[in-house]
C-alpha positions in Angstrom: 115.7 -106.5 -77.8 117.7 -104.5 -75.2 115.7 -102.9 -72.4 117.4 -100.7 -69.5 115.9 -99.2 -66.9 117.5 -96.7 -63.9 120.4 -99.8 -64.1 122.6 -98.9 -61.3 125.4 -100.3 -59.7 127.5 -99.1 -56.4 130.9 -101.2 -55.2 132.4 -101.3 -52.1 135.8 -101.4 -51.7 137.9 -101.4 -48.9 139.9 -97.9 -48.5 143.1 -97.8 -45.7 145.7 -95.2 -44.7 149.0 -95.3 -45.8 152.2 -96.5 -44.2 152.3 -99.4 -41.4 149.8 -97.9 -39.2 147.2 -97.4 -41.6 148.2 -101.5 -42.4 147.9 -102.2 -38.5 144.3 -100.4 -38.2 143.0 -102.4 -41.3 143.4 -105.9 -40.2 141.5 -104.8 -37.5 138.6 -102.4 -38.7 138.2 -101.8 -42.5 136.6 -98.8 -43.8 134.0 -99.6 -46.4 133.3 -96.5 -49.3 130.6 -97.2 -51.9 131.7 -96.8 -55.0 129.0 -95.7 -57.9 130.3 -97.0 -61.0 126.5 -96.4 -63.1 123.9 -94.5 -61.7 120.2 -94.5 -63.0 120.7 -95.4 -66.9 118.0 -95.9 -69.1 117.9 -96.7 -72.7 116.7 -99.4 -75.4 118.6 -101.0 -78.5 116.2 -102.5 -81.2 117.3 -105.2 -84.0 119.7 -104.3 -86.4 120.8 -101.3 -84.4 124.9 -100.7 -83.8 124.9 -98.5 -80.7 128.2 -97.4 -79.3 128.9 -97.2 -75.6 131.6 -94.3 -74.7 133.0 -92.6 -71.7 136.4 -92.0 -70.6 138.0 -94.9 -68.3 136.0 -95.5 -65.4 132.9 -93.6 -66.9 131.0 -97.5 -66.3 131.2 -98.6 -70.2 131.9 -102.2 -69.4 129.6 -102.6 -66.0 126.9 -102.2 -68.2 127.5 -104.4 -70.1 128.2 -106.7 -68.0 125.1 -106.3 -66.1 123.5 -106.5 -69.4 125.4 -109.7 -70.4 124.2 -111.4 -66.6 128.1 -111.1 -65.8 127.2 -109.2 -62.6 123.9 -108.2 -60.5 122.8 -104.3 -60.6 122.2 -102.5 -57.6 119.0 -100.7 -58.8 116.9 -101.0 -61.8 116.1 -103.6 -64.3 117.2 -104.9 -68.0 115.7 -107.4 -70.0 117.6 -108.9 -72.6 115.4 -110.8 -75.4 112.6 -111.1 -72.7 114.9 -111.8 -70.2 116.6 -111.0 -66.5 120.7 -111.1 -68.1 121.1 -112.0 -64.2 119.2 -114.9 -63.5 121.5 -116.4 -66.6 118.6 -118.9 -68.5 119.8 -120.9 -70.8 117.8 -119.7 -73.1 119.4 -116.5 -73.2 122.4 -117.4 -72.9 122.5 -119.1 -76.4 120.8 -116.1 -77.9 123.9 -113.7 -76.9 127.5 -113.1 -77.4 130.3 -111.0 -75.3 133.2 -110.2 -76.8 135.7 -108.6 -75.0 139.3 -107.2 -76.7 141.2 -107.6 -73.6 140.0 -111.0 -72.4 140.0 -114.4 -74.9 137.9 -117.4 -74.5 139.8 -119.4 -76.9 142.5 -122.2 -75.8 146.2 -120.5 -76.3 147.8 -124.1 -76.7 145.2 -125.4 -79.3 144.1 -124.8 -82.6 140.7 -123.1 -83.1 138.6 -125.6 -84.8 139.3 -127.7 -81.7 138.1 -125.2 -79.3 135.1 -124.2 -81.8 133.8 -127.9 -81.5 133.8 -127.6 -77.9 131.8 -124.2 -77.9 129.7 -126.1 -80.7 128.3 -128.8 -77.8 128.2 -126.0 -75.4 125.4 -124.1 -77.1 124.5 -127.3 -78.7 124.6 -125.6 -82.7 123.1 -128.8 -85.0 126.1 -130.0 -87.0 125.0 -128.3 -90.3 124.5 -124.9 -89.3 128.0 -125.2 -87.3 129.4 -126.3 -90.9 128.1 -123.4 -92.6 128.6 -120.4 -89.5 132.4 -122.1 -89.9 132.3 -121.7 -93.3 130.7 -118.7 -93.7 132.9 -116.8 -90.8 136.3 -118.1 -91.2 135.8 -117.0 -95.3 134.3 -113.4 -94.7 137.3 -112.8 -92.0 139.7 -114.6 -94.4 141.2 -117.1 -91.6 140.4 -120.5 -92.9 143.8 -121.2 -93.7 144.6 -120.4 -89.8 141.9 -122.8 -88.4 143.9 -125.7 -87.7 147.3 -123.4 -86.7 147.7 -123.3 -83.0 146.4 -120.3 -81.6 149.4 -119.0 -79.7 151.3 -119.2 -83.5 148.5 -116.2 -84.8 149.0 -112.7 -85.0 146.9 -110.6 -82.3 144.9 -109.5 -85.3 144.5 -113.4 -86.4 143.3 -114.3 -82.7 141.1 -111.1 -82.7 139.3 -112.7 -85.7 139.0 -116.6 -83.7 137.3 -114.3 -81.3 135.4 -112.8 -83.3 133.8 -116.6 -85.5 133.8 -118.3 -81.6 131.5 -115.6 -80.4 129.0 -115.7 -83.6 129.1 -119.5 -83.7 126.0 -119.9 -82.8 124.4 -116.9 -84.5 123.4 -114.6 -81.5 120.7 -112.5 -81.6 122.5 -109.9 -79.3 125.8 -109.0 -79.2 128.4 -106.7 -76.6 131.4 -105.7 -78.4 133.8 -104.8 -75.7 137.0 -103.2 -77.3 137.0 -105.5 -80.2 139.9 -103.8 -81.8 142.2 -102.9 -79.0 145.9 -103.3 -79.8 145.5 -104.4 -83.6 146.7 -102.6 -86.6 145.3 -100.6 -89.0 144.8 -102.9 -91.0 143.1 -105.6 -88.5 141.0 -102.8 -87.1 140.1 -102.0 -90.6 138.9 -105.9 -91.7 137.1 -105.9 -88.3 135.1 -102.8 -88.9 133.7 -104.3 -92.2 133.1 -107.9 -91.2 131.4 -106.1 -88.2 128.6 -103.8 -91.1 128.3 -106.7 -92.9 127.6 -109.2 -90.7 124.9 -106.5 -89.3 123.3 -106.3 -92.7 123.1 -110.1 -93.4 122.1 -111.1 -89.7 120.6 -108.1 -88.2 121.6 -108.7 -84.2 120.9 -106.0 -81.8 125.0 -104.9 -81.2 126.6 -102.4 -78.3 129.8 -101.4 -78.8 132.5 -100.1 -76.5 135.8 -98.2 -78.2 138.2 -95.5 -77.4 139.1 -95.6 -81.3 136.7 -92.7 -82.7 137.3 -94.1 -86.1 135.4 -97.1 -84.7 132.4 -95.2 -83.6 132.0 -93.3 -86.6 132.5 -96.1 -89.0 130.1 -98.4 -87.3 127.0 -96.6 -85.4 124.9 -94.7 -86.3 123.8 -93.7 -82.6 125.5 -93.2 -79.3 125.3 -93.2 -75.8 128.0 -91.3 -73.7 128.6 -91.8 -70.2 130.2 -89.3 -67.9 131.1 -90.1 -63.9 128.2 -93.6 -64.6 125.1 -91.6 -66.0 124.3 -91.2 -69.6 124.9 -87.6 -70.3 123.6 -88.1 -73.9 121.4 -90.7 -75.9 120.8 -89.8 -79.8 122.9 -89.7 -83.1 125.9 -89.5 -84.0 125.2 -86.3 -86.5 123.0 -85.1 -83.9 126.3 -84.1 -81.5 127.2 -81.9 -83.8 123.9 -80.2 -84.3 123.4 -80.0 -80.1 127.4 -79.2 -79.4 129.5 -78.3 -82.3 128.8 -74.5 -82.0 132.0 -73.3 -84.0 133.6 -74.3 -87.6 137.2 -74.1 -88.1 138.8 -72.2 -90.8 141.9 -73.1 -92.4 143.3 -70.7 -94.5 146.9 -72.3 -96.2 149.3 -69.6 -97.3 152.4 -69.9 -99.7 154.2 -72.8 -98.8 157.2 -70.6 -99.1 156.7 -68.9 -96.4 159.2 -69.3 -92.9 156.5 -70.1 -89.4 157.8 -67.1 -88.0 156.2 -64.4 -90.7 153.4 -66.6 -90.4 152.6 -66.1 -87.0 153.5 -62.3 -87.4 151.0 -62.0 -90.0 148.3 -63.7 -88.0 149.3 -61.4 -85.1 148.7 -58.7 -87.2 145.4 -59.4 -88.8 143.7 -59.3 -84.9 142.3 -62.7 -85.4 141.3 -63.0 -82.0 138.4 -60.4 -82.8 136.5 -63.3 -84.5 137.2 -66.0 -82.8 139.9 -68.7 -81.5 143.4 -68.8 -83.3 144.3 -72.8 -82.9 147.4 -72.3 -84.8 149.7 -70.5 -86.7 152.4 -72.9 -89.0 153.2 -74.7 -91.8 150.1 -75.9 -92.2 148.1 -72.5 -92.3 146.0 -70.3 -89.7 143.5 -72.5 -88.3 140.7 -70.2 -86.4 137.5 -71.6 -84.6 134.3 -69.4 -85.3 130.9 -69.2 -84.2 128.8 -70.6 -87.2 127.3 -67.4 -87.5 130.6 -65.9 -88.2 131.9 -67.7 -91.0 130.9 -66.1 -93.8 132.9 -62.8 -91.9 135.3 -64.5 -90.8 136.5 -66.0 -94.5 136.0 -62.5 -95.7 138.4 -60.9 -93.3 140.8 -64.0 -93.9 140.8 -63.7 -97.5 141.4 -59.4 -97.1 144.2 -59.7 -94.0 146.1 -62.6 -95.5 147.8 -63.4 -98.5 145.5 -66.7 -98.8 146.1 -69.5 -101.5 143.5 -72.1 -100.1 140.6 -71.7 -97.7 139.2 -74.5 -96.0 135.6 -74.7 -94.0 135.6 -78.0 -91.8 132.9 -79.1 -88.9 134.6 -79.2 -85.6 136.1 -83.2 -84.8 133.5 -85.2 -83.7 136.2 -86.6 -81.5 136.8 -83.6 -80.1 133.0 -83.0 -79.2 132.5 -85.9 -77.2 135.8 -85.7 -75.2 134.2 -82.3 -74.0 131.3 -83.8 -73.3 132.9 -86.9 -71.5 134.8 -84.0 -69.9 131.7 -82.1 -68.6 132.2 -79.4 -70.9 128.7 -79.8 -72.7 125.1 -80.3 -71.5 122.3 -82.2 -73.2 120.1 -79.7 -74.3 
């Protein structure tokens, strides 16, 4: 459904020295630098896929998919989106896709949404009984059908996130770019998001890229990812998988008597030459955490449970969260 090929895109942007000279010299002779904001990324999303999009900022999440979405024109490479060039914009594409983006709304502020849902209704022409039941459907799932006729500057951001959310799926897209949906909500919004989002994927079965900084977002909803560092895609698989290529170590929390003051705690950590085995992330309230080589483990337990006066012992996988920030970070190769 998605296709990308070696999609590139380079800006140029006009770069001038400070202070009044640099001002004086600029009206005169601009400097031009190209700016690379995706270089040479390749990948494919099939039907009923969730893929999630991540980078840090300015690793070239949402240039892709706005090339992807015919917003802008590549510099190098091709896409096809359903069969088709996203940047010659046909029609016929066009009412097969959606693009929501958190930090941008497409809805009136000064009108309620069932008016500004007609109006999208005659823009991808939707017959009049599947707009009834999408309406239905949407508004019911995300539990806003009370809100529909309440003028959209009166909603919650959580509320308006959800409009979003029914205007974009109208007209039942066959491909859909999720840019930040849940930026700014609350727990609970994000939360009510998140499982409209698996269930509308299981009942409709679009092809859907996500973009998020909220990790719980990634896990919760894809199943695979693709991570860009500095605009090229540093790594294309699972989720699961980034643990298997780049979660090396498993950290070992071993909780001690709650009785006992932070100081003796770190002296008996001190003491027991933890260091020896591995990397000593913390010594408090909340126990001796130590990151080990998954070869260690089983020795590293051992000695924990002979050095220390040990109530608890806990074995967890390094956070996934933590993984793909050293990846973003250039920490980790794909193997």
């Amino acid at each position: 459904m998605i296709q990308a090929e070696k999609l590139a895109k380079t800006f140029y942007v006009h770069e001038k020295e400070p202070g009044l000279k640099g001002s004086l010299v600029a009206l005169v002779r601009r400097k031009k630098i190209a700016r690379e904001a995706v270089r040479g990324v390749s990948f494919e999303v099939g039907e009923g896929e969730i893929v999630g999009l991540v980078g840090a900022n300015g690793a070239g999440k949402t240039t892709v998919v706005k090339m992807l979405a015919g917003i802008i024109h590549p510099s190098a490479g091709r896409a096809r989106v359903l069969g088709f060039d996203p940047w010659k914009r046909d029609d016929r594409m066009r009412r097969q896709i959606a693009l929501i983006m958190g930090q941008k709304a497409q809805l009136w502020w000064d009108l309620p949404a069932a008016d500004s849902f007609l109006l999208l209704k005659e823009i991808y022409q939707v017959e009049e009984r599947r707009y009834r039941e999408n309406l239905a459907y949407l508004s019911e799932v995300l539990g806003v059908a009370s809100q529909l006729r309440v003028q959209l500057r009166r909603l919650s951001l959580g509320e308006r996130m959800k409009m979003e959310l029914i205007a974009a799926l109208l007209h039942s897209p066959r491909v859909v770019f999720l840019d930040e949906p849940t930026i700014g909500l609350d727990l609970t919004a994000q939360r009510a998001i998140r499982e409209f989002l698996l269930q509308y994927r299981r009942e409709h079965r679009p092809a859907m890229i996500l973009t998020s900084h909220y990790m719980e977002d990634i896990e919760r909803l894809c199943e695979r990812l693709l991570i860009l560092r500095d605009g090229e895609l540093v790594y294309d698989g699972a989720l699961a998988g980034i643990r298997s290529f780049y979660g090396a170590k498993k950290v070992l929390t071993a909780r001690l008597d709650p009785g006992l003051p932070e100081r003796e705690i770190r002296t008996l950590a001190s003491a027991a030459n933890l260091g020896s085995l591995g990397e000593l992330l913390g010594a408090d309230g909340e126990g001796v955490r130590l990151a080990v080589p998954r070869e260690r483990v089983a020795e590293a337990a051992g000695h924990l449970l002979e050095a220390l006066p040990v109530e608890d012992l806990l074995i967890e996988e390094e956070d996934i969260g933590t993984l793909i920030e050293a990846i973003m970070r250039g920490r980790g190769q794909q193997p």
